[in-house]
N, C-alpha and C positions, 0 to 999 in steps of 0.2 A: 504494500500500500504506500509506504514511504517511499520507495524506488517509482511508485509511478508518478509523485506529486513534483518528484526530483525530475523526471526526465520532461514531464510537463513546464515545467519551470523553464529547464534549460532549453526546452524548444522553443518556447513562447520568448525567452531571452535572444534565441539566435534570431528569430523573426524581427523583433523587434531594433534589434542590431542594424540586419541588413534592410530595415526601412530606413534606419538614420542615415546609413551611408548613401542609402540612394537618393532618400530627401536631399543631401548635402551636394551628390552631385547633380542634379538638376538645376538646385539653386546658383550652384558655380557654373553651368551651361548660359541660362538665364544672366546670368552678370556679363558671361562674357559677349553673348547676344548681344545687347545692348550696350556693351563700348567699343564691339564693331558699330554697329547703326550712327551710335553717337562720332564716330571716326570719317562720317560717310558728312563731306559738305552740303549741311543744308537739308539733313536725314530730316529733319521733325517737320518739312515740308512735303515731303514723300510718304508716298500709300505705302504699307506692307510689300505690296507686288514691284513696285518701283524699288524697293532697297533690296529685295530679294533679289531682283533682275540689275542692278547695277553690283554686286557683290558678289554673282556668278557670273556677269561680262568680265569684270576685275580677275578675276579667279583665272578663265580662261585666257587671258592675252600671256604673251610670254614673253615680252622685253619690257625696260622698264620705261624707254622713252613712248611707246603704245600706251602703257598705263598714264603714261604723265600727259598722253596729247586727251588722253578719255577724261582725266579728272576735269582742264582746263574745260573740255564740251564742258563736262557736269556742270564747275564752276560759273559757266555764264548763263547755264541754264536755272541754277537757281538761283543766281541773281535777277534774273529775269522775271523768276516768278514772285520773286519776294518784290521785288519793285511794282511789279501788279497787285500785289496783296499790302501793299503800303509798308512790307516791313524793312527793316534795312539789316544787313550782314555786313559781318567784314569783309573788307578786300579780298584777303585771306583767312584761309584756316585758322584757328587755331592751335597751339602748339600740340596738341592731340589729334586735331583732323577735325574736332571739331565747330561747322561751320558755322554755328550760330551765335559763338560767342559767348561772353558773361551775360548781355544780357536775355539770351536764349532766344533773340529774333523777334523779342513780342513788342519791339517797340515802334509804336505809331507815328509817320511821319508829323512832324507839327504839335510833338507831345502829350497827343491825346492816348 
């Protein structure tokens, strides 16, 4: 009877184990998700299918002056659109890739 409370125990222990480690890595998936996106100029502008589909164009090119002529498109494409949407971005990146800056793009031409 004690032999089975014990093995109960330690199975409901190992289960419970290997939920944390997998909770943990999901969560570490999930972060790193998102400081690609956040790496992508101008990502908080973009649908889910647009960062998907500029991260696997990225993915596939294979020199790096290709990737450098693709980011400039990017870059003036979302300038483009921030400019219709009243917002303003940096010139550049951010030291992360970041394109939208400290203050994350949300501000209103004319300070509103």
């Amino acid at each position: 009877m004690l032999r089975t409370r014990v093995l109960i125990l330690a199975g409901a222990l190992i289960l419970l184990g290997a939920a944390v480690v997998s909770g943990a890595q999901e969560q570490a998936r999930s972060k790193d998700t998102l400081q690609q996106q956040e790496d992508v100029y101008g990502w908080q502008m973009m649908s889910e299918q647009e960062r998907h589909e500029h991260q696997q164009q990225m993915r596939e090119m294979k020199t790096e002056p290709e990737r450098e002529a693709f980011r400039k498109q990017h870059h003036e494409k979302m300038q483009e659109r921030a400019r219709q949407q009243g917002l303003t971005l940096p010139d550049s990146p951010g030291p992360h890739g970041n394109g939208m800056g400290p203050g994350s793009g949300h501000q209103r031409r004319g300070g509103k």
